[in-house]
C-alpha positions in Angstrom: 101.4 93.0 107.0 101.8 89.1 108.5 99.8 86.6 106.3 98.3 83.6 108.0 96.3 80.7 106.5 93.2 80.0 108.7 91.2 76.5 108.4 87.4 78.9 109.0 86.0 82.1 108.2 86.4 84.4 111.3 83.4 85.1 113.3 83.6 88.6 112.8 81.1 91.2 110.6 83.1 91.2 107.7 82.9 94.0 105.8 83.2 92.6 101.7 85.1 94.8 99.3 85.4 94.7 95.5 86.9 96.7 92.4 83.4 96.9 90.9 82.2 98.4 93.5 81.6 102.5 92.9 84.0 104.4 95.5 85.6 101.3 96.4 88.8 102.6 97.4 88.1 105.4 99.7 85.4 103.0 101.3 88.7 100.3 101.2 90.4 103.3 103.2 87.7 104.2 105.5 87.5 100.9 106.7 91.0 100.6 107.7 90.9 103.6 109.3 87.9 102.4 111.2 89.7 99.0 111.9 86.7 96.9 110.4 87.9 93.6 109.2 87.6 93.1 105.5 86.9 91.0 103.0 87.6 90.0 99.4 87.8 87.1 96.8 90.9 87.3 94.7 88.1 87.6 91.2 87.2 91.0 92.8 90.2 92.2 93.7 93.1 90.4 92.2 96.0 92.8 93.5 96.4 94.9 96.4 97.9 98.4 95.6 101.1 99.7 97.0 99.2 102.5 99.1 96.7 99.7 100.2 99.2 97.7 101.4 101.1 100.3 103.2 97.9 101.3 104.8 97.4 97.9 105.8 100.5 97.6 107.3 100.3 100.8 109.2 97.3 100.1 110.8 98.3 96.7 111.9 96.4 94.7 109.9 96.9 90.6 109.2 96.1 88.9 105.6 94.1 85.7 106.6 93.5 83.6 104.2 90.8 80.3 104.3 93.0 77.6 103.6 90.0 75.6 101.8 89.7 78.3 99.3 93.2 80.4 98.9 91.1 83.1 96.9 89.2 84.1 100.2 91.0 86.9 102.2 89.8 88.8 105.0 92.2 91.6 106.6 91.8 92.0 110.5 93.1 94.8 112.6 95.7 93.8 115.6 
C-alpha cells in the first residue's frame, strides 16, 4: 500500500470506520472488498492490523493522508 499526503479531503462518499464501532472489522473487510473508500482518525483506530494491511494492499488500495491534520486517513481503491 503507497501512502500519499494530500492538501484536501477527497470528494468521494467516504465511508468512516472505528474500533468502537460493533463489527467493525468484518464491515472494515466488506468495504475493501467492495472497493469503498474509507476513512479513519488515528484516536479511532490507532494501528492497522497485519491482515488489514495485507488486504489493503491486495486490493490496491492508497493510504492518503490530509496533510493539515496527519491523524485523518482515508484509504482509496486504484
Amino acid at each position: 500500500m503507497n501512502t500519499f499526503l494530500i492538501d484536501s479531503v477527497p470528494k468521494l462518499e467516504l465511508h468512516s470506520i472505528c474500533i468502537h464501532q460493533e463489527g467493525w472489522r468484518e464491515r472494515f473487510f466488506q468495504l475493501i472488498r467492495d472497493k469503498k473508500p474509507i476513512s479513519y482518525d488515528v484516536d479511532d483506530m490507532p494501528n492497522l492490523a497485519r491482515d488489514i494491511k495485507d488486504e489493503l494492499g491486495k486490493y490496491g488500495c492508497r493510504d492518503l493522508i490530509l496533510e493539515s491534520n496527519q491523524d485523518r486517513h482515508f484509504l482509496i481503491s486504484d
